[in-house]
C-alpha positions in Angstrom: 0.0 0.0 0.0 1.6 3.2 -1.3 0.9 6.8 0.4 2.6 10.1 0.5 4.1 11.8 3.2 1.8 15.4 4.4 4.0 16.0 7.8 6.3 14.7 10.2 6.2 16.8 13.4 9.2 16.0 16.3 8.0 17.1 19.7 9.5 16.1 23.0 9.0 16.1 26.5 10.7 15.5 29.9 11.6 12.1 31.9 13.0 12.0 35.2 14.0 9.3 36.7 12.8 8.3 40.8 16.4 6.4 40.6 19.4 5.9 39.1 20.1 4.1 36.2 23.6 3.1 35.4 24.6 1.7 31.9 27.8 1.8 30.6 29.8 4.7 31.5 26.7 6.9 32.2 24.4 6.9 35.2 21.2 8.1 34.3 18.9 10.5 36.1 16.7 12.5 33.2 16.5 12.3 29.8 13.9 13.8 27.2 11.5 11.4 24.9 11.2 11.6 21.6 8.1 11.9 19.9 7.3 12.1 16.1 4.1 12.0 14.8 3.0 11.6 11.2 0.3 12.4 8.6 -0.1 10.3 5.2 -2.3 10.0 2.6 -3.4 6.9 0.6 -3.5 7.3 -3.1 -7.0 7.2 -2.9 -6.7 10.3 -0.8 -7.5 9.6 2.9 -5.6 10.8 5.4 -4.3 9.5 8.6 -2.1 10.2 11.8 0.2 8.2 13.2 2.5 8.5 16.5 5.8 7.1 18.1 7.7 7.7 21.2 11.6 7.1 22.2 13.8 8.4 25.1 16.5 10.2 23.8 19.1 8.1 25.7 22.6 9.4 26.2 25.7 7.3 26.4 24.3 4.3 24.4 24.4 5.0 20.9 27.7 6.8 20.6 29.7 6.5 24.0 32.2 8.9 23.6 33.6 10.1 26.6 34.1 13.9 24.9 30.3 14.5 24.9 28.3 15.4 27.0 24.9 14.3 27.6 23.1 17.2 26.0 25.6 16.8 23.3 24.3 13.0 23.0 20.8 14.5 22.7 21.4 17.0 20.2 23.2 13.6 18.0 19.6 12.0 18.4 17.3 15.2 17.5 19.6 16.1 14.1 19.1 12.2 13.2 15.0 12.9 13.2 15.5 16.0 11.4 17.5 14.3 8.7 15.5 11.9 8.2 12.3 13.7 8.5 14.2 15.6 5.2 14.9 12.6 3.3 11.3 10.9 4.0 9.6 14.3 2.8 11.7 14.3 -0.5 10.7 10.5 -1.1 7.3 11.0 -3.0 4.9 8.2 -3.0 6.3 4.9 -1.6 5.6 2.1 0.4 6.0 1.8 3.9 8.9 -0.2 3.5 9.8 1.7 0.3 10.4 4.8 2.2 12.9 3.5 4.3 14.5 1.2 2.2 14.6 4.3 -0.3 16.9 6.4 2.2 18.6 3.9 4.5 22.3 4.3 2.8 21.7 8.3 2.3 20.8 8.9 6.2 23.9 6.6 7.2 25.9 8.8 4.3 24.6 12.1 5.7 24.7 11.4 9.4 28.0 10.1 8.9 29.2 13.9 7.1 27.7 15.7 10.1 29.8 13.6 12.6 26.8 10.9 13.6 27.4 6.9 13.5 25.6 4.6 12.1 23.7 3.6 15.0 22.7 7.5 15.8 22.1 8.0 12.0 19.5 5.3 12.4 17.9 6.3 14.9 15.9 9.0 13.1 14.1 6.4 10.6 13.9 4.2 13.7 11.4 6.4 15.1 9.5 7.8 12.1 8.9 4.4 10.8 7.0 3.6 13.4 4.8 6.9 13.3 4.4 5.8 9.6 3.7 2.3 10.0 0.9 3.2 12.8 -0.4 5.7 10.3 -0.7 3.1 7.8 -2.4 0.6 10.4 -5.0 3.1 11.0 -6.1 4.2 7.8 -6.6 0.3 6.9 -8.1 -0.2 10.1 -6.0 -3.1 11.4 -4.0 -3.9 14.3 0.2 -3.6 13.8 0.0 -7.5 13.6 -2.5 -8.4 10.8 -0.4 -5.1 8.8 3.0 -7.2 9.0 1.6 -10.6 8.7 -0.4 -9.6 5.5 2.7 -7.6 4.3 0.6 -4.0 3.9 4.2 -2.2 4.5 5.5 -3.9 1.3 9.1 -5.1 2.7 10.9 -6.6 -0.3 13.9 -7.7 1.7 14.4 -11.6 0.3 15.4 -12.8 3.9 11.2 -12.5 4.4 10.1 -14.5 1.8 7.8 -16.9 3.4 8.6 -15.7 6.8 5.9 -13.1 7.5 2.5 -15.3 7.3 3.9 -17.5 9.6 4.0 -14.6 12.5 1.6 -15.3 15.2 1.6 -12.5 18.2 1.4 -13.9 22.1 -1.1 -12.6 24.2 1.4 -12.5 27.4 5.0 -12.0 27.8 7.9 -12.2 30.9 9.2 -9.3 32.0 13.5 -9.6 32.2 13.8 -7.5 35.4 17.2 -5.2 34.4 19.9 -5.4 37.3 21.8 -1.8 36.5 25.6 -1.4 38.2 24.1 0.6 41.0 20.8 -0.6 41.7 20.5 -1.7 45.3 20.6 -5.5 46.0 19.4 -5.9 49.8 19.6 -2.6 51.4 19.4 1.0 50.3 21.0 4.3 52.0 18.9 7.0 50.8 15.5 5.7 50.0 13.0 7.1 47.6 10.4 6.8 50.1 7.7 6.7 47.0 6.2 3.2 47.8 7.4 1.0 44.9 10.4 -1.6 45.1 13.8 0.3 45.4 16.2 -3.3 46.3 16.2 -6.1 44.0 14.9 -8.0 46.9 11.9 -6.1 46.9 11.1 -6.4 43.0 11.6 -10.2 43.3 8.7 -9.7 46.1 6.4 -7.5 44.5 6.5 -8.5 40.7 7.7 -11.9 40.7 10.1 -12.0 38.2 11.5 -15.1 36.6 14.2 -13.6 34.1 16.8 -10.7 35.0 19.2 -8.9 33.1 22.5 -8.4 34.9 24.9 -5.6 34.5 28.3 -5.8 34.6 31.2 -3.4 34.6 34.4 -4.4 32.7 36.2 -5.6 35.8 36.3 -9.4 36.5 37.1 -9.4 39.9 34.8 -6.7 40.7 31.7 -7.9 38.6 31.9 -11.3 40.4 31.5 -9.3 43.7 28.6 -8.0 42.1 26.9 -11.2 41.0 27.7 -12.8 44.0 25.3 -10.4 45.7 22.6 -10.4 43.0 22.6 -14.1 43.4 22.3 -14.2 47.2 18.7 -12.7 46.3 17.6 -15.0 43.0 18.6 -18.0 44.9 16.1 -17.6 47.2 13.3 -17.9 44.3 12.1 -21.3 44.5 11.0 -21.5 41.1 13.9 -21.9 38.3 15.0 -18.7 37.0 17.3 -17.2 33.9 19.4 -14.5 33.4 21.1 -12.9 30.9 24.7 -10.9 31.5 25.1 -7.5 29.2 28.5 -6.2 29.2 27.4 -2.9 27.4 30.8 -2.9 25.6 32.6 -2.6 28.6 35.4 -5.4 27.7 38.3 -4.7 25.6 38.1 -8.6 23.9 36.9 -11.8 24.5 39.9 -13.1 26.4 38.5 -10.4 29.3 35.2 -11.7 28.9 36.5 -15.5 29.0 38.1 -14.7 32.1 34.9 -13.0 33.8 33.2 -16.6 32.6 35.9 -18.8 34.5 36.0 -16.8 37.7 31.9 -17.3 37.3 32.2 -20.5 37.0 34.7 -21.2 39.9 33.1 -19.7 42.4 30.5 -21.7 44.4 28.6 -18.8 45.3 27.3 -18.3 41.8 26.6 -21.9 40.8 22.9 -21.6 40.2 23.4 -17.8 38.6 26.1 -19.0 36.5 23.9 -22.2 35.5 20.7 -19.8 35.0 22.7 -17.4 32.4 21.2 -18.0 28.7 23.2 -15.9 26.9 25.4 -13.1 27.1 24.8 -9.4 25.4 27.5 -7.3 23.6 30.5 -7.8 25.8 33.2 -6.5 24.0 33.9 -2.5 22.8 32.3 -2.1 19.8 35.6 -1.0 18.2 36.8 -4.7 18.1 34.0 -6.6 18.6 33.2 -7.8 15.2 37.1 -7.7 14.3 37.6 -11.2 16.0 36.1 -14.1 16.8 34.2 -15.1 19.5 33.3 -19.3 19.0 35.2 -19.8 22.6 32.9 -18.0 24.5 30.1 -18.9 22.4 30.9 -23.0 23.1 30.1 -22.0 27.2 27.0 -19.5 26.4 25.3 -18.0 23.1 26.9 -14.4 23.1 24.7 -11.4 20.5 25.2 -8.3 19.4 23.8 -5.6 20.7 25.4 -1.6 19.7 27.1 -3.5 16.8 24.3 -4.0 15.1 24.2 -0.5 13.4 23.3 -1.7 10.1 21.2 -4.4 8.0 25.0 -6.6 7.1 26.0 -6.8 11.2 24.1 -9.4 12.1 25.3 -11.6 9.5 29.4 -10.5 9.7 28.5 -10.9 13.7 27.6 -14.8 13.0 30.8 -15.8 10.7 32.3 -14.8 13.9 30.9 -17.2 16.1 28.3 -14.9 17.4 24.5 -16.3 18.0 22.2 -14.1 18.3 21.2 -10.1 18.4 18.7 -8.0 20.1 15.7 -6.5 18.8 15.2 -2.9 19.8 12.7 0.1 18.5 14.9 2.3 18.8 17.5 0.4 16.1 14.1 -0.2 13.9 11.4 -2.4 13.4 12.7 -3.6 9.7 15.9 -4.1 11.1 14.5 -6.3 14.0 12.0 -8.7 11.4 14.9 -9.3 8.5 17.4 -10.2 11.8 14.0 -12.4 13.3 13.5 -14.2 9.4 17.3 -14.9 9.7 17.0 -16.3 12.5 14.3 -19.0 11.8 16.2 -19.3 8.7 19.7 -20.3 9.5 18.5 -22.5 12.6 18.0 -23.3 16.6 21.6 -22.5 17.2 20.8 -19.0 16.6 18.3 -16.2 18.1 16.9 -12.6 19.1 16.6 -11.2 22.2 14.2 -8.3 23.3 15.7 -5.7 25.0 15.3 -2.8 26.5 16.5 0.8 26.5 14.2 2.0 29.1 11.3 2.5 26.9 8.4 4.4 28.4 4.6 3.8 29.7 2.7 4.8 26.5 3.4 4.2 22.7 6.9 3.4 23.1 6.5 0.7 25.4 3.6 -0.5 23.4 5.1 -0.9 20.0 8.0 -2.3 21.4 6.1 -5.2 23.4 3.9 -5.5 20.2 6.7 -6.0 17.9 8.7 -8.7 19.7 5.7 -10.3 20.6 4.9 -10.3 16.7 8.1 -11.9 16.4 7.6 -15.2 18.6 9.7 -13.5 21.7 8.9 -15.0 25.1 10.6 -12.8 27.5 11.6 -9.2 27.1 14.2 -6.9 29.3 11.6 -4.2 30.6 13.2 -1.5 32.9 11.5 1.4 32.3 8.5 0.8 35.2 11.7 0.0 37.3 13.5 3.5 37.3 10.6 5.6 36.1 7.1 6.3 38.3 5.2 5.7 35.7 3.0 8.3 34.3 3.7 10.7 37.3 3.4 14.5 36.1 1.5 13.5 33.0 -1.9 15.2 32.3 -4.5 13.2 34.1 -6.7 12.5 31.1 -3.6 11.0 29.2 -3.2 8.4 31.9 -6.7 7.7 32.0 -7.2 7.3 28.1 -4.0 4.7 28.2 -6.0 3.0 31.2 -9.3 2.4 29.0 -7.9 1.4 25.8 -5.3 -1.2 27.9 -6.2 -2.3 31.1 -4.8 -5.2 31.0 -1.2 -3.7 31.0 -1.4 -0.9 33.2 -2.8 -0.2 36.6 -3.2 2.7 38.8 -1.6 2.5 42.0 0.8 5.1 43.6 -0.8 8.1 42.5 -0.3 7.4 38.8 -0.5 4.9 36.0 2.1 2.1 35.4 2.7 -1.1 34.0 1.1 -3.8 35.4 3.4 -7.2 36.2 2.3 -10.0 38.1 3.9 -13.9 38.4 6.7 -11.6 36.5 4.4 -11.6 32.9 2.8 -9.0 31.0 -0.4 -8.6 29.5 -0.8 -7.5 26.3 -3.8 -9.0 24.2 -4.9 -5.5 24.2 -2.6 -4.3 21.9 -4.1 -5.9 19.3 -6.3 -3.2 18.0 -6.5 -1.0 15.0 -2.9 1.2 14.9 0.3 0.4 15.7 -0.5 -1.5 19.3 -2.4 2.0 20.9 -5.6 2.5 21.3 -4.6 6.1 22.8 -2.5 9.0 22.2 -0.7 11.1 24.7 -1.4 15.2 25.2 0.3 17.0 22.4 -0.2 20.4 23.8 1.9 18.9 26.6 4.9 18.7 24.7 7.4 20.9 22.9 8.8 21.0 19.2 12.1 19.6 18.7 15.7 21.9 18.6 18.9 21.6 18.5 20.0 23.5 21.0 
C-alpha cells in the first residue's frame, strides 16, 4: 500500500528518573523522549495520523567520553531532522519503500555531520513507526494483521515466506534489568515513594523469573557484584534465567572469558552461572566484530547488541561465532523482522533477544512489546516501570485514556499509571487493536517541538 508523506512533526518532552540508572559509562537521572508523529495520505486520498515515542538516551548509541549528555541528545534530534528531510523528499512509496529508499543516504549524511551509524539510524527508527501506525490506522488493522499480511510492502528476500507464519502472544515475561548501581538488599537514601527500590523487593512484588544483569568491565569486581545479586535469585524457589550484558565494557573476548571462569569457579554463583542463557554485547564495539568469538560462544550464546548498526552486522556478527542479536525500536522495526526471518532461517543454534533501553509507559512501550511479541519472543528486558514512576506528572486524562484502551497492562496505583506485572508476565492481548499497538495517544499540547539546541 503506497501513500505520500503530508508531515512529520518531532515534539518532546521530559523524563526524570525516581532512581538511578547506570549503563555503561553513564548513570542516568533525566532524559527527554522523543516523539514524532505523522500524517499520510493513501492514493485514494484519505488521510491518517500516526504516532511514536523514544527516550533520547545518552551514552548508548555513541559513548564517547568527549560528549556530554546534551551533546548526545542534540546527536539523536539532528538524526529525526535528517531523516524527517529525506522521508519528505521520497514521493509516494511504500512503507517499506520509504525506508528502504533512504537507508544508505541517512547513514551517508549522518556520517558527514559527525553521527554513527547507529545515531544515523535512529531517526528512521522512530519515524517508521509513526508511519507504519499511520498506515495501520487508515486500513483499520492492528500492527500485527499489517506485518503478517505484508501491507508495509518489505521486499527484503530474507522474508520470503517468513511473514504469514507470525503469530503474536497474548502474554510476555518481563527480564527484570539489574543496573551497576541498583541496590541489592539494602538501600542508604531511600525514595520513600512506595514501589520496590532493592532487587529483593522487585523479586517480592512483581515476581520475576528472568533478569538482566549488568556488569562493569572488571572481573574481579563484577563477580562481587553477581555474588550479591545471586544471594537474592537464589532464594526464588522457582527456576529462573538470566542474561549478562556487558554494554561494551570489555576490551576482547579473552576479558570476557576470564569474567566466565571466575563465574564458573566460584560456588557462590553456581545456580546464577547455571541460570545465564546468553550473554549481550561484551566487547567494545571497536573490536568486537574484528575477531572471533566461537570460545565464548561454546560456554553461552553471546549477541550483538550496539554493533548492530546496520542491515549486514548481524550476519558478519555470526561468521564470527556470534548467536544471536537483540531487537530494539529504537534500532528499527525492519531491522528487528529481516534479523528475526534470519534467524528462523539459518536454525536453533541461533536467536533474538528483546531488550530494553528504558522504553516508556505509553506508545513506546507499546510498539516495542507488540513487535517482539509479533516476532515469537517470550521474555523481554523491561526497565522502564523499574526506574521511572510511571506516568507521574503527565496530564491526568492522558493516563486515563492509556487505562481504558489497555487495562490489562497498566494499573493505577501510587498516584499514577504504570505497567502492570504479576507472576513476572505482562499482559498485552490489548494491543491488538487498530494502529500500531495504541488504542490512545498522549497530550500534544503537553509537549514541545524539537531543537537543537
Amino acid at each position: 500500500m503506497k501513500f505520500s508523506i503530508r508531515e512529520i512533526d518531532l515534539l518532546e518532552r521530559d523524563v526524570r528518573l525516581r532512581m538511578p540508572f547506570r549503563f555503561g559509562i553513564v548513570t542516568l537521572t533525566e532524559a527527554p523522549q522523543a516523539f514524532a508523529r505523522a500524517r499520510i495520505r493513501l492514493q485514494n486520498g484519505e488521510e491518517a495520523v500516526g504516532a511514536a515515542a523514544e527516550l533520547l538516551a545518552p551514552k548508548w548509541f555513541d559513548k564517547s567520553p568527549a560528549l556530554t549528555n546534551e551533546q548526545n541528545f542534540d546527536q539523536l534530534r539532528l538524526a529525526l531532522m535528517l531523516a524527517r528531510d529525506a522521508y519528505f523528499a521520497g514521493g509516494t512509496n511504500t512503507a517499506y519503500g520509504h525506508f528502504s529508499s533512504q537507508y544508505d543516504t541517512q547513514i551517508v549524511r549522518g556520517a558527514a555531520r559527525g553521527l554513527n551509524a547507529l545515531v544515523a539510524n535512529y531517526g528512521p527508527a522512530l519515524i517508521d513507526r509513526a508511519l507504519l501506525d499511520a498506515l495501520c490506522r487508515a486500513l483499520g488493522v492492528s500492527f500485527y494483521q499489517a506485518v503478517r499480511s505484508n501491507a508495509p510492502g518489505i521486499t527484503a528476500p530474507e522474508t520470503k515466506g517468513f511473514l504469514e507464519t507470525l503469530r503474536p502472544r497474548s502474554e510476555i515475561a518481563a527480564r527484570h534489568t539489574v543496573g551497576l548501581v541498583d541496590p541489592i538488599t539494602s538501600v542508604e537514601q531511600r525514595v520513600n515513594d512506595g514501589l520496590p527500590e532493592t532487587l529483593e523487593e522487585v523479586v517480592a512484588r512483581y515476581g520475576h523469573r528472568w533478569f538482566k544483569l549488568k556488569v562493569g568491565g572488571d572481573a574481579r569486581t563484577d563477580v562481587e557484584r553477581l555474588a550479591a545479586i545471586g544471594s537474592v535469585l537464589d532464594r526464588i524457589p522457582d527456576v529462573y534465567h538470566a542474561s549478562v550484558d556487558g554494554n561494551e565494557q570489555y576490551a576482547d573476548v579473552d576479558g570476557v572469558l576470564q569474567l566466565w571462569s571466575r563465574m564458573k569457579a566460584d560456588p557462590r554463583l553456581k545456580r546464577l552461572t547455571a541460570s545465564i542463557v546468553f550473554i549481550e554485547q561484551p566487547i567494545k564495539r571497536q573490536s568486537a566484530l574484528a575477531a572471533d568469538v566461537s570460545a565464548l560462544s561454546k560456554e553461552k550464546p553471546v549477541i550483538i547488541d550496539e554493533s548492530d548498526d546496520s542491515l549486514d552486522a548481524f550476519p558478519r556478527a555470526k561468521a564470527l561465532g556470534y548467536k544471536g542479536v537483540s531487537s530494539k525500536t529504537c534500532k528499527g522495526i525492519y531491522k528487528s523482522i529481516i534479523n528475526a526471518a534470519r534467524c528462523a532461517a539459518w536454525g536453533r543454534d541461533y536467536f533474538m533477544t528483546g531488550e530494553d533501553l528504558t522504553v516508556q509507559a505509553g506508545l513506546a512501550l507499546q510498539q516495542d512489546l507488540a513487535l517482539v511479541s509479533l516476532l515469537g519472543l517470550t521474555h523481554v528486558e523491561r526497565n522502564g516501570h523499574h526506574y521511572v514512576n510511571g506516568m507521574t506528572g503527565l496530564p491526568a486524562a492522558e493516563q486515563e485514556a492509556f487505562r481504558e484502551a489497555h487495562p490489562d497492562l497498566y494499573e493505577r496505583s501510587h498516584g499514577a499509571l504504570r505497567v502492570r506485572i504479576r507472576n513476572g508476565n505482562l499482559q498485552i492481548r490489548s494491543l491488538d487493536r487498530p494502529g500500531f499497538a495504541s488504542g490512545a495517544m498522549p497530550d500534544w499540547n503537553e509537549m514541545r517541538e524539537m531543537t537543537i539546541r
